[in-house]
C-alpha positions, 0 to 999 in steps of 0.5 A: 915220162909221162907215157911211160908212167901212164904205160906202167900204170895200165900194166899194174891194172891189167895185172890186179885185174887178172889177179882178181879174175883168178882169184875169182874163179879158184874160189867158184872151183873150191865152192863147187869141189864143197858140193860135190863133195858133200854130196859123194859122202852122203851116207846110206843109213848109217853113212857120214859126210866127212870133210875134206881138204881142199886140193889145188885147181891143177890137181883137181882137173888131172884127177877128173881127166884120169878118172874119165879114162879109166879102165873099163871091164865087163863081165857076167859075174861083175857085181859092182866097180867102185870109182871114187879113189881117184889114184891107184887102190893099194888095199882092201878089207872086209869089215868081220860084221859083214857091213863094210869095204874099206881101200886106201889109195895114192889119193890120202885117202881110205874110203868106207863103203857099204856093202849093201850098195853093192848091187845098187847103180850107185856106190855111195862111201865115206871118205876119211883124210890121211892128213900130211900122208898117205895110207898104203894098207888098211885093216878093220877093227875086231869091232868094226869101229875103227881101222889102222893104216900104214903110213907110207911117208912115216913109215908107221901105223895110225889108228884111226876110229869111227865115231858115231855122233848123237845123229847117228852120222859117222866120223873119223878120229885119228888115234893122239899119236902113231906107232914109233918106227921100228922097220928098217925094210919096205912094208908088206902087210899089217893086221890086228888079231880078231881077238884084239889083243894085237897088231902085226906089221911085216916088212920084206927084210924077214922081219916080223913085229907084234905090238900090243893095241898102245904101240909097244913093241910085244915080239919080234920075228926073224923068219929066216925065209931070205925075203918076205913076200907075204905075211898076215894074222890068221881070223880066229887071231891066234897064228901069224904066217909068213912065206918067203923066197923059201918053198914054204910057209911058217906059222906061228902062235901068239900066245897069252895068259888066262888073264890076258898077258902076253906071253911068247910067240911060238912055232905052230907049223910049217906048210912044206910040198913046194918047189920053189918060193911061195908068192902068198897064202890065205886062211878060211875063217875059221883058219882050219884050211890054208891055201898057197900059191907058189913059184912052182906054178901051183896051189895048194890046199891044206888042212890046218885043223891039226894038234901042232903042239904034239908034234902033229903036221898039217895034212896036204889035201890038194896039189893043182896046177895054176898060172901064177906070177911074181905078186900073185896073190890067193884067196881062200872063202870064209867057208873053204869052197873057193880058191881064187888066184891073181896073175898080173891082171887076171883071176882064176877062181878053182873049186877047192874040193875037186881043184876043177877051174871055174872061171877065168876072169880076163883084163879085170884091171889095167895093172897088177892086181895087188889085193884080192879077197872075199867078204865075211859070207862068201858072197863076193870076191873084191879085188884092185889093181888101179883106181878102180875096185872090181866086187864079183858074185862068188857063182863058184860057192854057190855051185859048191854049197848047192853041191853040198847040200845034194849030197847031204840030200842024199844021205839024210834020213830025217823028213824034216832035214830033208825038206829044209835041205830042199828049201834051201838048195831051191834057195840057193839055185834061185840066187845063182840063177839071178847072178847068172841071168843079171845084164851086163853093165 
């Protein structure tokens, strides 16, 4: 009896004793995951640490195994690979001031990165939470001082604000309560209207909704396109698109009063030439020109610049021939020079005035990509598709806009409109010559 007891008694100080040493060790790992943490969300001027949830150990070593082998990619107009996330990115959006990147990923978490660090070795950002949930789409305020997300569990969107305290740090605030539920269908597509005077979500089931900034349900839109597969608020924040498993891309006016009351939703126009559904569509900014790539392997660029309430019809200005897919996705720069267009894990990038292809960018990420856009000036071109975000020079809107400026050159007649056309294509060469010459990562 009394070895047995002895026995016992050694087993239960083994234990405690192993119980201690784990305990230990967890909590040297959740100090050094502090620091490193604190010093990931160091910010660069105006960027803010942000506090973060402590993950499991397990969860913790998977998420640096991934993210040491993640995909690499090269490439002449590769201007930076932002690695932080350390799951899938499902979205981005430029900030309209120009400033700011913001993804959301399968990690609970959105991520705020500063443009300026772009060309820098090191891409520092913020890291903001999406507590009990995790964001799958993400769109910036008109102001730039907060964004809103969808969330995936809840099936509803979160505002979320950037607060910036008396240090001139940054911080995040998560709106009282979220957006009643209101779709019945998986999301496609959020946005708020760069007049903020709404918000539109969009699922695949052809359903539309329009809320006003305090959750309340403004319009709903059936688009009788079978299925959506692509909706979105055009920048001036005056038309809501949406394109569908029918050739063609309905567009509608969200209409107010003079004292800023809602008043209807109504039908702009419809862009008509394909042949078969259309995968996506982009706006410049000024939402004068669209482009739409199509099932019928094409894109094509329109002129929207219309008066649609005299009955007047967009004008098709080019029909070119692509490569595309199930998902593809199209962006339009802000200017209308560029035409970029995804198939599965590639980029084409066409000029917009002659449809001639002027890059293929080949293998950019190890899955499909699943957002693609340019930045507010038309510098670059930043698209995701796993845990990392691939940023390009947009080398294309260089050649264009120094085309451009040639042409003018030509014809201007004015000495000093001809001197300062010289400036700035010797200006622009300049800039494209040092993305051109830039080493290889």
């Amino acid at each position: 009896m009394e070895v047995a007891a002895l026995f016992a008694v050694t087993l239960l100080l083994g234990a405690l004793i192993i119980l201690v040493a784990l305990a230990v060790g967890r909590r040297k790992e959740e100090i050094r995951e502090e620091i490193e943490q604190a010093a990931e969300f160091a910010a660069v001027g105006s960027v803010a640490k942000v506090p973060a949830s402590k993950k499991p150990k397990q969860e913790k070593q998977r998420s640096r195994k991934d993210k040491a082998s993640q995909h690499t990619f090269s490439h002449q107009l590769l201007a930076a690979s932002l690695k932080s996330h350390s799951a899938n990115v499902t979205c981005l959006d430029f900030s309209s001031n120009g400033k700011y990147l913001a993804s959301c990923a399968d990690d609970r978490t959105v991520r705020i990165w500063s443009t300026k660090d772009f060309l820098d070795r090191e891409h520092k950002c913020l890291r903001a939470n999406v507590d009990l949930d995790y964001a799958t789409l993400v769109r910036f305020s008109p102001d730039s001082r907060a964004f809103i997300t969808w969330l995936a569990n809840g099936d509803t969107i979160r505002i979320i604000k950037m607060v910036k305290k008396e240090d001139g740090t940054l911080s995040f605030k998560a709106a009282s309560e979220d957006f009643p539920q209101k779709h019945k269908a998986p999301i496609l597509n959020i946005g708020i209207a760069e007049t903020g005077k709404f918000i539109m979500s969009a699922s695949i089931d052809t359903s539309i909704h329009i809320w006003d900034l305090k959750g309340d349900v403004l319009a709903s839109i059936n688009t009788n396109q079978i299925t959506n597969s692509y909706a979105a608020v055009s920048p001036c924040g005056r038309f809501v698109a949406s394109c569908g498993f029918t050739p063609d891309v309905k567009v509608w006016e969200v209409c107010f009063g003079k004292g800023g009351e809602f008043k209807e939703v109504a039908r702009a126009f419809d862009l008509k030439g394909h042949s078969a559904g259309v995968h996506a569509f982009a706006f410049s900014n000024d939402s004068s020109r669209m482009v739409t790539v199509s099932k019928d392997g094409t894109w094509k660029l329109w002129d929207t610049d219309v008066e649609y309430k005299k009955q007047q019809d967009p004008y098709l200005l080019r029909t070119v021939p692509c490569v595309s897919s199930e998902g593809s996705r199209v962006a339009l720069s802000p200017d209308g020079r560029v035409v970029a267009v995804s198939d599965g894990c590639n980029v084409a990038m066409y000029s917009a005035a002659t449809g001639q292809l002027e890059e293929e960018l080949h293998g950019v990420h190890s899955e499909e990509i699943n957002d693609l856009r340019f930045d507010i000036n038309g510098r670059f071109l930043a698209c995701s598709g796993d845990k990392a975000i691939r940023v390009f020079h947009n080398a294309p809107g260089y050649r264009a806009a120094i085309r451009d400026m040639q042409d003018m050159l030509k014809k201007a007649q004015n000495e000093a409109m001809k001197q300062r056309l010289q400036q700035q294509i010797s200006e622009a060469q300049r800039s494209l010559d040092t993305v051109l010459a830039a080493p290889l990562d």
